[in-house]
C-alpha positions, -999 to 999 in steps of 0.1 A, spaced: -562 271 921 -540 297 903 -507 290 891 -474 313 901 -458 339 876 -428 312 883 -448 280 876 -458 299 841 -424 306 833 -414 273 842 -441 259 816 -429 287 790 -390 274 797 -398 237 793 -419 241 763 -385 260 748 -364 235 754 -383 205 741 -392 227 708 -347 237 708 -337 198 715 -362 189 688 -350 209 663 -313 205 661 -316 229 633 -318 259 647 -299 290 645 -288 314 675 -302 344 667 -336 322 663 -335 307 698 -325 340 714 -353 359 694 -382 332 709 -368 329 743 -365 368 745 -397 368 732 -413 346 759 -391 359 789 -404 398 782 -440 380 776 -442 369 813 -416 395 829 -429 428 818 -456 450 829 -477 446 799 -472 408 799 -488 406 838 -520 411 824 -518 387 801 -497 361 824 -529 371 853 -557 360 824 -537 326 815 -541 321 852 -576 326 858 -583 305 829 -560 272 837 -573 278 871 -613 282 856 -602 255 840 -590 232 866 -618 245 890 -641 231 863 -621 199 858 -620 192 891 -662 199 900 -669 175 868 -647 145 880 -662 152 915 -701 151 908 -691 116 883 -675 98 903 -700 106 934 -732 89 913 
């Protein structure tokens, strides 16, 4: 199972809003600084590899997950 550029970014955009709404603190240039931050993580070149290797590993991950609740529940 691999997750989509899109599901990541979805992940990366709900994370920011729950740690913005939590913190009503905030200033503008902060928010725009972390959000920038995470959009060029996932949207640029050198952020694919990184974005491809946080998908083999939640999918490694899930593979595992997955196997292990299998051979448990089976016995």
């Amino acid at each position: 199972m691999n997750i989509t550029t899109t599901g990541l970014s979805m992940i990366v955009c709900v994370v920011l809003g729950i740690w913005i709404v939590r913190k009503k603190h905030h200033k503008k240039r902060e928010v725009l600084a972390v959000s920038l931050f995470w959009i060029l993580l996932v949207a640029t070149s050198w952020g694919a590899v990184v974005v491809a290797k946080a998908q083999g590993l939640i999918g490694n991950g899930i593979q595992v997950a997955t196997t292990t609740v299998d051979s448990v529940s089976s016995k």
